[in-house]
BANU-826401 format. One record per residue (C-alpha): x, y, z. Coordinates in steps of 0.001 Angstrom, whole numbers, plus 500000, padded with zeros to 6 digits. Layout:
<nodes>
<node><c1>X</c1><c2>Y</c2><c3>Z</c3></node>
...
</nodes>
This chain:
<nodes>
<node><c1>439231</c1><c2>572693</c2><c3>625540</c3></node>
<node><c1>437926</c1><c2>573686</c2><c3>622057</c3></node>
<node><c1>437482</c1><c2>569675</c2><c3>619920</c3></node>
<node><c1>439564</c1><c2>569111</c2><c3>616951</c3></node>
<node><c1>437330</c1><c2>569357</c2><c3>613766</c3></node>
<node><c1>437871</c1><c2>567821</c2><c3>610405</c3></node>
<node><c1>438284</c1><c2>570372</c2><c3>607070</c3></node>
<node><c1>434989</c1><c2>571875</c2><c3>606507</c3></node>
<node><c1>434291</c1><c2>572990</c2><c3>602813</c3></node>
<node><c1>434129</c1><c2>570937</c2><c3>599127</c3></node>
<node><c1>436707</c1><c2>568339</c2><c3>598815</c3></node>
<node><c1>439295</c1><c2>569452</c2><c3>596367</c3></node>
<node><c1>438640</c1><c2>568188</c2><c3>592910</c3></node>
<node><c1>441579</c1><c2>567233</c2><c3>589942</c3></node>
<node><c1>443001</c1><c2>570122</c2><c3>588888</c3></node>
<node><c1>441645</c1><c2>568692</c2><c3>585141</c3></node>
<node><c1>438213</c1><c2>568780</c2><c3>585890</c3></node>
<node><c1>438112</c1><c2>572220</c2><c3>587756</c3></node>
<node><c1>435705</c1><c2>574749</c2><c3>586090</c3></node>
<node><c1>438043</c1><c2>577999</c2><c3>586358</c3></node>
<node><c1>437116</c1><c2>579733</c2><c3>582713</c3></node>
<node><c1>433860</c1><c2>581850</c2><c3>581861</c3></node>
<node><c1>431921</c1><c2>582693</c2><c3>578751</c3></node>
<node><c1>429519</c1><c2>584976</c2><c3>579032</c3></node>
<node><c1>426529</c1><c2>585139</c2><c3>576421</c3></node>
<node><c1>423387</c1><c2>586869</c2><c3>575645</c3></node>
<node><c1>420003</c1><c2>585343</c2><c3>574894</c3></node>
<node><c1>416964</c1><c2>586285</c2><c3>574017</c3></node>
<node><c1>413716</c1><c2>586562</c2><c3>575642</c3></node>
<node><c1>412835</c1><c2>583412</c2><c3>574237</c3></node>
<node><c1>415718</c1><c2>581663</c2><c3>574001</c3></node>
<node><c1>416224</c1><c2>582347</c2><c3>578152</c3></node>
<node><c1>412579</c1><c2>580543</c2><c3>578797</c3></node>
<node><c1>413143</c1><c2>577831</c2><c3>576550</c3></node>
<node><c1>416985</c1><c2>577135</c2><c3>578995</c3></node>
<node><c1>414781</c1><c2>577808</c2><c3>582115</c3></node>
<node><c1>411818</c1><c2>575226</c2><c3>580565</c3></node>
<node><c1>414706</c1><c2>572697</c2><c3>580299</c3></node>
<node><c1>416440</c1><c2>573165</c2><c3>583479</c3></node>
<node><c1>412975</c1><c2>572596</c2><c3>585212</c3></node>
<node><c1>412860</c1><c2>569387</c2><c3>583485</c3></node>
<node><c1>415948</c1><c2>568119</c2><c3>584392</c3></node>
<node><c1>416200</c1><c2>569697</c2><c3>587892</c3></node>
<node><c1>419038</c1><c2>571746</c2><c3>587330</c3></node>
<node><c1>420144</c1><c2>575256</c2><c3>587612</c3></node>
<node><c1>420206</c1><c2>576975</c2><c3>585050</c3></node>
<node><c1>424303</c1><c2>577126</c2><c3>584800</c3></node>
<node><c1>424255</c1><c2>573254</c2><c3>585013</c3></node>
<node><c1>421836</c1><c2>573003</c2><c3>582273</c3></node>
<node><c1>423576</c1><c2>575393</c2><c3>580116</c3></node>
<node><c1>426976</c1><c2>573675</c2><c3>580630</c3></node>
<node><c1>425284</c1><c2>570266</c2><c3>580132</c3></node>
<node><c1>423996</c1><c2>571598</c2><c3>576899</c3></node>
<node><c1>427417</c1><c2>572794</c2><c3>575997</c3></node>
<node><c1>429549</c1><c2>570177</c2><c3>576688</c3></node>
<node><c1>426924</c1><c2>567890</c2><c3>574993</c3></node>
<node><c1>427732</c1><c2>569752</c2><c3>571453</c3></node>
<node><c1>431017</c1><c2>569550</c2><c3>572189</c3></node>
<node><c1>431604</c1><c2>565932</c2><c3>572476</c3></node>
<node><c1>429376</c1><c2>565073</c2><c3>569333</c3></node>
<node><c1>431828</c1><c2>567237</c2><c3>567261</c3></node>
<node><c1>434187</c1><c2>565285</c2><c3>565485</c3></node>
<node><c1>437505</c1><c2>566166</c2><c3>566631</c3></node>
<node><c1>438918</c1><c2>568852</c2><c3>564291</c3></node>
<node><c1>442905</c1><c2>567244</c2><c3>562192</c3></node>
<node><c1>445185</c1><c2>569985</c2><c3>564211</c3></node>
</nodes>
């Protein structure tokens, strides 16, 4: 008899916080070392630090009167 074995895999996440939308963006030469410099320093990849980055500006926007 085979044993009975729990879900394998991530455990769902709110639908609100699920990541499902991409933006895709070039950089330079520079620009790229400078991302990979930072992700180093946080030990990150370099998605993570990008989105960290990003959602960082984001919240120290003031929110727009629409």
């Amino acid at each position: 008899m085979t044993p009975v074995r729990g879900k394998m895999g991530r455990p769902p996440i709110p639908s609100k916080l699920q990541r499902r939308n991409r933006v895709v963006t070039f950089v330079t030469d520079e620009e790229l070392k400078k991302l990979k410099k930072v992700a180093g320093q946080w030990h990150l990849p370099l998605s993570a630090t990008v989105h960290r980055i990003l959602r960082r500006s984001i919240d120290r926007r003031r929110p727009d009167n629409n």
